[in-house]
RODRENSE-238525 format. One record per residue: y negated, z negated, x of N, C-alpha, C in turn. Coordinates in steps of 0.001 Angstrom, whole numbers, plus 500000, padded with zeros to 6 digits. Example, Ala and Ser with C-alpha at 12.3 -4.5 7.8 and 13.67 -1.06 7.14 Angstrom:
2
{{505690; 492200; 513190}; {504500; 492200; 512300}; {503300; 492200; 513200}}
{{502250; 492920; 512850}; {501060; 492860; 513670}; {499970; 492130; 512900}}
***
This chain:
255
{{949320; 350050; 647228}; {950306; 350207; 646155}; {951510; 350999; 646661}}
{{952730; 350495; 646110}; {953823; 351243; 646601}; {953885; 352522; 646072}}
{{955167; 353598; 646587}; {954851; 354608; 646083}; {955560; 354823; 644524}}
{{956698; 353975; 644166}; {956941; 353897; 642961}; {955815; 353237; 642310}}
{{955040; 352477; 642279}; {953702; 351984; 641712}; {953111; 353204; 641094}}
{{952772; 353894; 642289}; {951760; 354900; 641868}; {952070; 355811; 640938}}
{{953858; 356048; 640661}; {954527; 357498; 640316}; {954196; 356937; 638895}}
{{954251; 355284; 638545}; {954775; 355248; 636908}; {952956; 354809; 636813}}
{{951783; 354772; 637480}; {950562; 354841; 637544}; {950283; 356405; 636778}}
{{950615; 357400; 637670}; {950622; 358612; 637554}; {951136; 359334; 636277}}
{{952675; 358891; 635629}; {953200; 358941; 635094}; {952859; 358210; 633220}}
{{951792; 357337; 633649}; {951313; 356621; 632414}; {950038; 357406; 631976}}
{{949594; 358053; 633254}; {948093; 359001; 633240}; {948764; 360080; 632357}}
{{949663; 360692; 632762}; {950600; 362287; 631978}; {951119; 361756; 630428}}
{{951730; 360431; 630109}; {951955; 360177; 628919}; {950647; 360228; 627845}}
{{949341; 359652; 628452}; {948329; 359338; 627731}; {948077; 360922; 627324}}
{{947817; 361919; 628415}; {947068; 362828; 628513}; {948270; 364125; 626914}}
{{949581; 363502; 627458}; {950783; 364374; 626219}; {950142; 364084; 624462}}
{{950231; 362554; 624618}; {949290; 362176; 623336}; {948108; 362568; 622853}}
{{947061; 362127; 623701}; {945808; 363340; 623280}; {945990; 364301; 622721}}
{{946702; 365393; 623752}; {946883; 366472; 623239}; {947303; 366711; 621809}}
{{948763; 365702; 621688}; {949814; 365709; 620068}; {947940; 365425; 618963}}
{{947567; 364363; 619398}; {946267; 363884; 618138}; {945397; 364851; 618231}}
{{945222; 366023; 618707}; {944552; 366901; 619065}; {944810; 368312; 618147}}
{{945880; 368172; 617923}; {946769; 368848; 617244}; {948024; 368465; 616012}}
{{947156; 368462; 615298}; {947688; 367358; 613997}; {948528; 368243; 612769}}
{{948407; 369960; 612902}; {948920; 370667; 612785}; {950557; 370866; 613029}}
{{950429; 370616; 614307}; {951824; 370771; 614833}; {953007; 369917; 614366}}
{{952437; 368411; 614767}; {952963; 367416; 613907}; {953006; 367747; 612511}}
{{952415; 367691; 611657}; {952576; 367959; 610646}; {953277; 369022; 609753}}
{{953724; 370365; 610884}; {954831; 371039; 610458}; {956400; 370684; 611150}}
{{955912; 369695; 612325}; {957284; 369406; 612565}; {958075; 368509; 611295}}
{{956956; 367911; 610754}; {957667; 366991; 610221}; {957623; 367369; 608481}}
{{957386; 368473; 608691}; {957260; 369183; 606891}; {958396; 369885; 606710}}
{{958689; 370443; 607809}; {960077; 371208; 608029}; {961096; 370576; 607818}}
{{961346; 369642; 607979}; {963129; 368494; 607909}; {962824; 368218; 606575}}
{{961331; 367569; 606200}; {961638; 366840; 604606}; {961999; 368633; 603981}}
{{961508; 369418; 603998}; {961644; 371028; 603110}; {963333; 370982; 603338}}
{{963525; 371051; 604523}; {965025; 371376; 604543}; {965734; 370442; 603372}}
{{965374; 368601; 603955}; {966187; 367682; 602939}; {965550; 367901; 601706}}
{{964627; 368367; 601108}; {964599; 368709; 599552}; {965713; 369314; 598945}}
{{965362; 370638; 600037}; {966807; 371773; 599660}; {968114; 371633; 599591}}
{{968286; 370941; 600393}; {969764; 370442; 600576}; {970562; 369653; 599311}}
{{969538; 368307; 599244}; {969642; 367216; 598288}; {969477; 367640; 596727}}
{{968796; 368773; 596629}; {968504; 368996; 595147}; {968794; 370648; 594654}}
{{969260; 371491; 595798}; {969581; 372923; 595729}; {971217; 372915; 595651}}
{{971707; 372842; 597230}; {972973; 372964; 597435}; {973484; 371215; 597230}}
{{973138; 370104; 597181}; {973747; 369044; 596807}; {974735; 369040; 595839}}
{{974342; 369467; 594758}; {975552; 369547; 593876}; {976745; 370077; 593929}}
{{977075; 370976; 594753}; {977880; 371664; 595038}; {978775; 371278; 596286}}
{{977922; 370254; 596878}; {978775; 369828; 598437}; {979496; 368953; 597878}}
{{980959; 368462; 598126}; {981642; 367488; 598122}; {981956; 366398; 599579}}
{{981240; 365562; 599014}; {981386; 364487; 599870}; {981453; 363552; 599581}}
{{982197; 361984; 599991}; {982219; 360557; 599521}; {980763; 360264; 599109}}
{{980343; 360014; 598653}; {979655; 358911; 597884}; {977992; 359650; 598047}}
{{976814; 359246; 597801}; {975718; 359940; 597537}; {975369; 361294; 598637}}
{{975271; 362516; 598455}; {974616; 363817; 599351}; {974095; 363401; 600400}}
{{972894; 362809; 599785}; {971525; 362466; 600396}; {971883; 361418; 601296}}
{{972757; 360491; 601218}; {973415; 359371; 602469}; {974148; 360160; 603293}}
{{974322; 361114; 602783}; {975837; 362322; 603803}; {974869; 362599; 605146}}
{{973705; 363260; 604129}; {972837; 364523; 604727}; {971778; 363882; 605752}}
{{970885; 362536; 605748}; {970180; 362486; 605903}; {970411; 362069; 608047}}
{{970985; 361814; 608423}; {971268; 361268; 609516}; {971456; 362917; 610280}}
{{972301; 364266; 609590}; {971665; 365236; 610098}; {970328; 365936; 610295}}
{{969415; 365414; 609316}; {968131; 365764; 608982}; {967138; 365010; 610231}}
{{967566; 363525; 610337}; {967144; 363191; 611411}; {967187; 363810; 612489}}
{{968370; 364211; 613023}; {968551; 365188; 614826}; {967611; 366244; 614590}}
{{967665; 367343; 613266}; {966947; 368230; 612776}; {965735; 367941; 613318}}
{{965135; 367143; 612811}; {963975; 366451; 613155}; {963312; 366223; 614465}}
{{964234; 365801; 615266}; {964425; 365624; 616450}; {963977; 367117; 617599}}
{{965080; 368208; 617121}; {965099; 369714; 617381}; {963671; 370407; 617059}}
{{963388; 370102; 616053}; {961832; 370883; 615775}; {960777; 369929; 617083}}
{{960774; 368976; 616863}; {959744; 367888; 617796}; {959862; 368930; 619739}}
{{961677; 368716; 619610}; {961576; 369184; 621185}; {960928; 370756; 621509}}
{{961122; 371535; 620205}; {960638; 373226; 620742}; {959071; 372913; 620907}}
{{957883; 371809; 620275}; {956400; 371671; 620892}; {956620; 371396; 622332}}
{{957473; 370540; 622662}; {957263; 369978; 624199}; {957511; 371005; 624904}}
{{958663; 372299; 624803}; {959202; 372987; 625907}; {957508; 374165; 625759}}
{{956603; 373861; 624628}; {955643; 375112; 624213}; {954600; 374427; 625386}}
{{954543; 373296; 624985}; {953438; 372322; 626044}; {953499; 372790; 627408}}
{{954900; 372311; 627887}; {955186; 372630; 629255}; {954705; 374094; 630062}}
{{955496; 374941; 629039}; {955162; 376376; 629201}; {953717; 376615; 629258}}
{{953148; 376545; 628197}; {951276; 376289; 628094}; {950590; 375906; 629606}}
{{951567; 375005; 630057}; {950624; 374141; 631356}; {950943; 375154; 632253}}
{{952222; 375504; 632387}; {952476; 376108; 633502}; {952046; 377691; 633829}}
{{951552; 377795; 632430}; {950585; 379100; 632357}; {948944; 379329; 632398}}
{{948600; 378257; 632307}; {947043; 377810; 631744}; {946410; 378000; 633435}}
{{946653; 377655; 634379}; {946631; 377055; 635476}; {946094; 375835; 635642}}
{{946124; 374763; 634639}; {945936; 373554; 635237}; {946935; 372801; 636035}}
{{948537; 373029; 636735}; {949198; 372529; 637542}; {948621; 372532; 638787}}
{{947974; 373863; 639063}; {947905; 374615; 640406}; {945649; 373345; 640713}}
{{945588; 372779; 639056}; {944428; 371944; 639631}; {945037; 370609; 639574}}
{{946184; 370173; 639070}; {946665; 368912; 639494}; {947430; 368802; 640734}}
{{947903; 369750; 641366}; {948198; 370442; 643039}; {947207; 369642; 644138}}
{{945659; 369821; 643335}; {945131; 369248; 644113}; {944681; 368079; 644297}}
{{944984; 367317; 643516}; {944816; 365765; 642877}; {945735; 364577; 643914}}
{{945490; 363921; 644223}; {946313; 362976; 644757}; {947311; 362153; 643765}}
{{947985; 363203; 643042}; {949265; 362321; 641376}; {950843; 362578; 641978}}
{{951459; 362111; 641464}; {952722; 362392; 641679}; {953288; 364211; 641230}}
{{953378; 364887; 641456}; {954321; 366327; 640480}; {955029; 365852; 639677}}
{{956470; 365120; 639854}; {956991; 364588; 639064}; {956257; 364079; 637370}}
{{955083; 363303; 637742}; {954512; 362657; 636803}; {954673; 363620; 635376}}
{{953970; 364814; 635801}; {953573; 365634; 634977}; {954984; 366048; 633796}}
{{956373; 365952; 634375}; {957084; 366478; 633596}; {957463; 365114; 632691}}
{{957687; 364036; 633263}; {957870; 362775; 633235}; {956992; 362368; 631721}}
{{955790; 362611; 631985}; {954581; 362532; 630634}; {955077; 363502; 629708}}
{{955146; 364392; 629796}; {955821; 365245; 628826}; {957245; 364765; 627610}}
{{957902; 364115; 628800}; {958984; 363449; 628237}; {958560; 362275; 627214}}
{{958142; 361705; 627846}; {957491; 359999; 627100}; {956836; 360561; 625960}}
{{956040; 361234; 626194}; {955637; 361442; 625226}; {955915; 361834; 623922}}
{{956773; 363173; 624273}; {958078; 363408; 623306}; {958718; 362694; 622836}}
{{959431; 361387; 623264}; {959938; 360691; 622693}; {959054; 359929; 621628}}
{{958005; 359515; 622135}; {957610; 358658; 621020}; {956972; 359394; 620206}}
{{956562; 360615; 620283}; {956130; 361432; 619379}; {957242; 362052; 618352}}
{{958649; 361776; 618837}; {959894; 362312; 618037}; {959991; 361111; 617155}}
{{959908; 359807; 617985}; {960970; 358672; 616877}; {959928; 358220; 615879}}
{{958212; 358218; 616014}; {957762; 358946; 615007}; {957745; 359290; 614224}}
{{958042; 360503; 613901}; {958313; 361451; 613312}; {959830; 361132; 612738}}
{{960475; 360889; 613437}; {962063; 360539; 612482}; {961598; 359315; 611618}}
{{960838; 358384; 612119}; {960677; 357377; 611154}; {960115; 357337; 609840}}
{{958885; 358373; 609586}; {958182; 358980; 608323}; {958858; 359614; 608226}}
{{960116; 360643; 608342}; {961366; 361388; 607544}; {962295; 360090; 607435}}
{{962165; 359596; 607898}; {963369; 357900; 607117}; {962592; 357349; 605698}}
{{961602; 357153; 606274}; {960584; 356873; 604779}; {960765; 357620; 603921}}
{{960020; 358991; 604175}; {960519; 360163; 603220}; {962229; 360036; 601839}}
{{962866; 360036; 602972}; {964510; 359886; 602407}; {964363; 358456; 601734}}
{{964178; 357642; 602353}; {964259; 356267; 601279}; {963481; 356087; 600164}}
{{962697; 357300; 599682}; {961661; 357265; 598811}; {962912; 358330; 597516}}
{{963379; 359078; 598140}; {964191; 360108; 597720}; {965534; 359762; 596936}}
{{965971; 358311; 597417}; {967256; 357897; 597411}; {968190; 357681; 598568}}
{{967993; 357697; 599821}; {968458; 357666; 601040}; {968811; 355775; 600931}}
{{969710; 355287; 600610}; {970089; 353999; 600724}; {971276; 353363; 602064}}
{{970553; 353254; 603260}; {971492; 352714; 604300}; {972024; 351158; 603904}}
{{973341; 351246; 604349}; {974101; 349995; 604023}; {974182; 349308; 605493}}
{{973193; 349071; 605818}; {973580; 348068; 607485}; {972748; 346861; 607817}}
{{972447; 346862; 608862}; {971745; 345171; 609190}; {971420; 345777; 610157}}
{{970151; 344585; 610907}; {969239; 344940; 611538}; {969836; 345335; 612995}}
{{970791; 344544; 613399}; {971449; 344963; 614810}; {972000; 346405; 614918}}
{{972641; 346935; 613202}; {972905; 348422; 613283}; {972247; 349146; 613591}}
{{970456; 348487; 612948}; {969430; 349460; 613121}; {969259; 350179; 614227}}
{{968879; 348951; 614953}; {968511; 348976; 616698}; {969701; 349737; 617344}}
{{970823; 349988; 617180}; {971821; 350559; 617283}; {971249; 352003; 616835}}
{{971886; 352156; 616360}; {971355; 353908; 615720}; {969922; 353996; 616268}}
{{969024; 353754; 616479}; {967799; 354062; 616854}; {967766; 353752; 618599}}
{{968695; 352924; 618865}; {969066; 353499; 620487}; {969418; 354939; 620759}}
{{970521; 354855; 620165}; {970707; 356200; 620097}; {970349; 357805; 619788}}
{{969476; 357535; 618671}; {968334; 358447; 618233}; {967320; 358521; 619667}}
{{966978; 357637; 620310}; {965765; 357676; 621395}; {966541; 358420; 622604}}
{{968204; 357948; 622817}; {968798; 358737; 623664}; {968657; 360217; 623995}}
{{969175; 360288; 622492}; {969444; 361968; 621824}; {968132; 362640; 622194}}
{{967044; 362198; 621905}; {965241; 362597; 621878}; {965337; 362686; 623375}}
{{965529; 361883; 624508}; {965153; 361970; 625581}; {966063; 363026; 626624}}
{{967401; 363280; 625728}; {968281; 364367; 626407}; {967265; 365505; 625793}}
{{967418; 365881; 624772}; {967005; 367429; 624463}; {965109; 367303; 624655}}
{{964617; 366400; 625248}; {963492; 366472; 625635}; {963190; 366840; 626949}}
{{964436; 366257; 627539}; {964117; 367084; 629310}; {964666; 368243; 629042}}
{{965725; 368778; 627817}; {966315; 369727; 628642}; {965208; 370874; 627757}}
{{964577; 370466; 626373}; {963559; 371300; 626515}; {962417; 371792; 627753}}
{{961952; 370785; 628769}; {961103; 370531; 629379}; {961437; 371780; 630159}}
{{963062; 372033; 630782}; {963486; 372837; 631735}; {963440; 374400; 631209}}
{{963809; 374239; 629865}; {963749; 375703; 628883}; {962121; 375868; 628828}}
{{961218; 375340; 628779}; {959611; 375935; 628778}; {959489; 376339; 630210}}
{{960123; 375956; 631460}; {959620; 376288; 632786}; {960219; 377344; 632550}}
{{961167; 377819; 632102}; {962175; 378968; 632380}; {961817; 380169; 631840}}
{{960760; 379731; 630592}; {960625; 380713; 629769}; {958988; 381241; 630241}}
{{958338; 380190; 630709}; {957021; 381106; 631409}; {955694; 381195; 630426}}
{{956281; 381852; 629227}; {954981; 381816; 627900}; {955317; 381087; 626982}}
{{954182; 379985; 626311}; {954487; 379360; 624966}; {954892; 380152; 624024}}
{{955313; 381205; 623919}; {955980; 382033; 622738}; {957239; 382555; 623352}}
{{957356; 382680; 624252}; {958789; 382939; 624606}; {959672; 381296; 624639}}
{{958963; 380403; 625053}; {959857; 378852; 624939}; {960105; 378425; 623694}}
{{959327; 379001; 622929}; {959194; 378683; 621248}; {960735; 379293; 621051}}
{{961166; 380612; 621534}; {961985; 381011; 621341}; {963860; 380215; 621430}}
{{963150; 379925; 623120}; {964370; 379244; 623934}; {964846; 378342; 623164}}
{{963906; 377429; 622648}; {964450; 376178; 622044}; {965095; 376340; 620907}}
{{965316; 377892; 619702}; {966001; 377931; 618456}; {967272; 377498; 619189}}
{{967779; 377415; 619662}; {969300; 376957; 619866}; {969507; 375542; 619834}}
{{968636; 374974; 620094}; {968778; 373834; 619881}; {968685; 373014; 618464}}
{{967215; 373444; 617481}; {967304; 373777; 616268}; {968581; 374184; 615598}}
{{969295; 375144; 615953}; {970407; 375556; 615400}; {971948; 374730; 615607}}
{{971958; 374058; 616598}; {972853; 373485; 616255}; {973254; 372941; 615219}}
{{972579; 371622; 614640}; {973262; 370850; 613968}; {973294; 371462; 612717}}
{{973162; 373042; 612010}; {973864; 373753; 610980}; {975204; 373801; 611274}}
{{975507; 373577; 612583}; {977290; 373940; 612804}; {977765; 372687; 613801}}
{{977659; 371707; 612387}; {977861; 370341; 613012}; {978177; 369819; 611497}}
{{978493; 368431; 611362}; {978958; 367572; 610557}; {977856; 367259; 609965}}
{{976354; 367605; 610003}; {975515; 367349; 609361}; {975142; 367661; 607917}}
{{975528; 368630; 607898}; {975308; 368922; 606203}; {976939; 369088; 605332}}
{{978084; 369398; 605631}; {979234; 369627; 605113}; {980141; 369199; 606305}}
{{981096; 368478; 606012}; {982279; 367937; 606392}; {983223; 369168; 607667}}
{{983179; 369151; 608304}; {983799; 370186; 609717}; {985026; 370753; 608957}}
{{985633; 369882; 607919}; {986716; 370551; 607581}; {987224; 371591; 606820}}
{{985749; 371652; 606015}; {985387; 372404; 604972}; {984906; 373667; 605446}}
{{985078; 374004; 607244}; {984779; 375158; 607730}; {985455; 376122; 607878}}
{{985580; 377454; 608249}; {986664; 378431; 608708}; {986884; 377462; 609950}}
{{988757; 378246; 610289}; {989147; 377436; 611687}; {988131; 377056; 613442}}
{{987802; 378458; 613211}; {986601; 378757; 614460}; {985616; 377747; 614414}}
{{985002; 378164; 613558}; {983441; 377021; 613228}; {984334; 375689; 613115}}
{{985489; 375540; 612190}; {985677; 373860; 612729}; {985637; 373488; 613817}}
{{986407; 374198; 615036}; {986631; 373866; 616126}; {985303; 373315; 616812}}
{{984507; 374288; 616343}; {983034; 374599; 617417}; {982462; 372881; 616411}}
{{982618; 372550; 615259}; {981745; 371928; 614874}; {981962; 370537; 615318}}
{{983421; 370329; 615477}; {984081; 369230; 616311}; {983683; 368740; 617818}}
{{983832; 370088; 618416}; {983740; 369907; 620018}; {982119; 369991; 620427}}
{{981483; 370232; 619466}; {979854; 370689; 620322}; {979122; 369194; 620016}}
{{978078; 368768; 620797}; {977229; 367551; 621364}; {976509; 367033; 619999}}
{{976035; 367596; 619509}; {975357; 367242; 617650}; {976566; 366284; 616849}}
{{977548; 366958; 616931}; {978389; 366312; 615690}; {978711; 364896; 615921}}
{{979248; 364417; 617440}; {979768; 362377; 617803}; {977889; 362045; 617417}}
{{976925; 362493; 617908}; {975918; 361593; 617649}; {975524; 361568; 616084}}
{{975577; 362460; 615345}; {975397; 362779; 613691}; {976492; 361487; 613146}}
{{978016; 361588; 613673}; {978500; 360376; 613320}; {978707; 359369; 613719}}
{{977923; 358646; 614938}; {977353; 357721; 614949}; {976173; 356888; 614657}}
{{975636; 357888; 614130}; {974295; 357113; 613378}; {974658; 357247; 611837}}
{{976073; 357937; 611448}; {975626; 357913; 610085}; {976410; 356746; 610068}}
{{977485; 356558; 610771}; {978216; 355150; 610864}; {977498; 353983; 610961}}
{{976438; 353983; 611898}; {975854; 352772; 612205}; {974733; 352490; 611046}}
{{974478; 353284; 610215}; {973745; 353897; 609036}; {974111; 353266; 607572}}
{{975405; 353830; 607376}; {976041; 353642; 606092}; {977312; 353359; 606396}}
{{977870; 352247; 607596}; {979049; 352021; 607621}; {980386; 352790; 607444}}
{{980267; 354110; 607571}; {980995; 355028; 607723}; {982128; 354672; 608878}}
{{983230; 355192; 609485}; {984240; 355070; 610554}; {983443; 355492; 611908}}
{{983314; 355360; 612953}; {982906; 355727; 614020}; {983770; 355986; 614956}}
{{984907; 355459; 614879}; {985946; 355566; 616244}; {985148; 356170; 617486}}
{{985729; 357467; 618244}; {984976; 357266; 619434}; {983867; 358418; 619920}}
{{983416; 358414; 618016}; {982428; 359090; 618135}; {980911; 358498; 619373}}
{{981272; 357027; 619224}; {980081; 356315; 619839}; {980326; 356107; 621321}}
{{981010; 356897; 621639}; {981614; 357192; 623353}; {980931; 358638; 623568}}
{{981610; 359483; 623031}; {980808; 361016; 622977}; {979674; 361019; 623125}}
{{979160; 360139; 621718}; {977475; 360592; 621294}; {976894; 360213; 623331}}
{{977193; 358836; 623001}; {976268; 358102; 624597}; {976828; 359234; 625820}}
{{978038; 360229; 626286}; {978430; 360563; 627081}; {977833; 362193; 627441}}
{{977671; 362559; 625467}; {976843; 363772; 625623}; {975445; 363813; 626101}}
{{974253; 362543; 625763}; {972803; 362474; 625865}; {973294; 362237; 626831}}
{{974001; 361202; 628209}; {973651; 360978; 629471}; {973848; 362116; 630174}}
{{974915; 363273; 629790}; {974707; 364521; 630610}; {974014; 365204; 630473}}
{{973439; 365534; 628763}; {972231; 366336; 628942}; {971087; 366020; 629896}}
{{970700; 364524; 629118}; {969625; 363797; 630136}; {970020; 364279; 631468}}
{{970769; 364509; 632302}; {970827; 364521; 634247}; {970619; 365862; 634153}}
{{971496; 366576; 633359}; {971226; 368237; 633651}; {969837; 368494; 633349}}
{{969398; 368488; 632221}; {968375; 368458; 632106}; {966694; 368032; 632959}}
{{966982; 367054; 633693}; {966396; 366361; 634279}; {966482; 367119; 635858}}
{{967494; 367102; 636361}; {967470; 368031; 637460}; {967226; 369553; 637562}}
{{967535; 369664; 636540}; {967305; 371419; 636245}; {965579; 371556; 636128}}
{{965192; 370523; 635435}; {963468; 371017; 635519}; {962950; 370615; 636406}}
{{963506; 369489; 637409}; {962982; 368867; 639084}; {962622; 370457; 639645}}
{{964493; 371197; 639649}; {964644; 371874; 640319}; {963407; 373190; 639921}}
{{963314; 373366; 639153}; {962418; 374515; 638646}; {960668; 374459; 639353}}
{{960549; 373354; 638442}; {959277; 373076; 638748}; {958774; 372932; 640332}}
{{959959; 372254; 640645}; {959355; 372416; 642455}; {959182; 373547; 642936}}
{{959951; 374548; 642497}; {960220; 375970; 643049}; {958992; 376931; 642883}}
{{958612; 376336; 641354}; {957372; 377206; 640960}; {955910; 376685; 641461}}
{{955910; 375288; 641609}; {954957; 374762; 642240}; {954512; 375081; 643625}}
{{955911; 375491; 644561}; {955725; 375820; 645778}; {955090; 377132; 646485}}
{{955391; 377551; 645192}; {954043; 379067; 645654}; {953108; 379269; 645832}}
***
């Protein structure tokens, strides 16, 4: 077998083994995904009335609730990572004839499909709520490209924040920033409706082109070149991300 053979061999062994674990832990899931619908309750039926925006809240809101969604999913993976790299089972897959790579690689995959998931029963959720998208099926696949993008950037770059952080409670930590973004984004209130500062920040930071490209591809909203950004921000996270935890993990492995 070649040696790329073996890596996505190796690499299908680390996805299976990420899953186990997620069904293993049904807890976790289940507050990732209790957390976004709590938030969209609040939003939609607390402060809704009070937000001004074109046409239903809950169509405004829900495409931020998704990334939300997204953000809680990635702080388990960077806890996972951290977990492994503390547990000492690396230092017994060291001795295994697998790829290294594999291991972060599974982490990822896994995340993803354990995120879009999870965004999909918070899509349910919202369409049960009143969440009414105005698009067609090619939009779908559209926006949900992009959603898997978004998942697979802040999934490596969680991956690199759990090596960095050493203990599953300190990575738990690392990752609130990521969580926190999309409060200071176009997700819940209009950028314009901010002080000057926070507009600026809510304009220029990586959350807001992908928030309005899925709400565009969503509910036919304007997109202009938000759908340049969104794809330009996940492909840099994705590399930084991706090299930054190569780089880590080799370093720590090599001891």
């Amino acid at each position: 077998m070649s040696t790329l053979t073996l890596a996505a061999t190796d690499s299908a062994t680390m996805l299976r083994r990420s899953l186990r674990h997620t069904l293993r832990s049904p807890e976790t899931m289940i507050t990732t995904i209790a957390l976004p619908i709590v938030i969209l309750l609040m939003f939609v039926y607390v402060f809704g009335g009070a937000m001004n925006v074109d046409g239903a809240y809950i169509d405004y809101v829900v495409p931020g609730i998704i990334l939300l969604c997204a953000g809680f999913g990635a702080g388990s993976t960077a806890v996972s990572v951290a977990t492994d790299m503390s547990n000492g089972i690396i230092d017994r897959f060291r001795t295994l004839a697998i790829s290294r790579a594999s291991v972060l690689t599974g982490h990822v995959a896994g995340s993803v499909i354990r995120n879009l998931v999870m965004t999909g029963l918070v899509i349910c959720v919202a369409v049960l709520l009143g969440f009414r998208p105005t698009t067609d099926p090619v939009r779908w696949l559209g926006a949900i490209a992009v959603l898997a993008l978004f998942i697979l950037a802040i999934s490596w770059l969680s991956v690199a924040l759990g090596l960095v952080a050493g203990t599953p409670e300190a990575a738990n930590g690392f990752t609130f920033v990521l969580m926190f973004l999309p409060y200071v984004s176009s997700a819940f209130v209009p950028p314009e409706s901010m002080p000057n500062a926070l507009h600026w920040f809510a304009e220029n930071q990586p959350v807001t082109p992908i928030i309005e490209t899925v709400r565009g591809l969503l509910m036919g909203t304007a997109i202009g070149n938000s759908a340049v950004l969104a794809v330009a921000w996940c492909v840099g996270i994705s590399v930084l991300g991706y090299l930054w935890a190569r780089a880590l993990f080799r370093k720590k492995t090599a001891r």
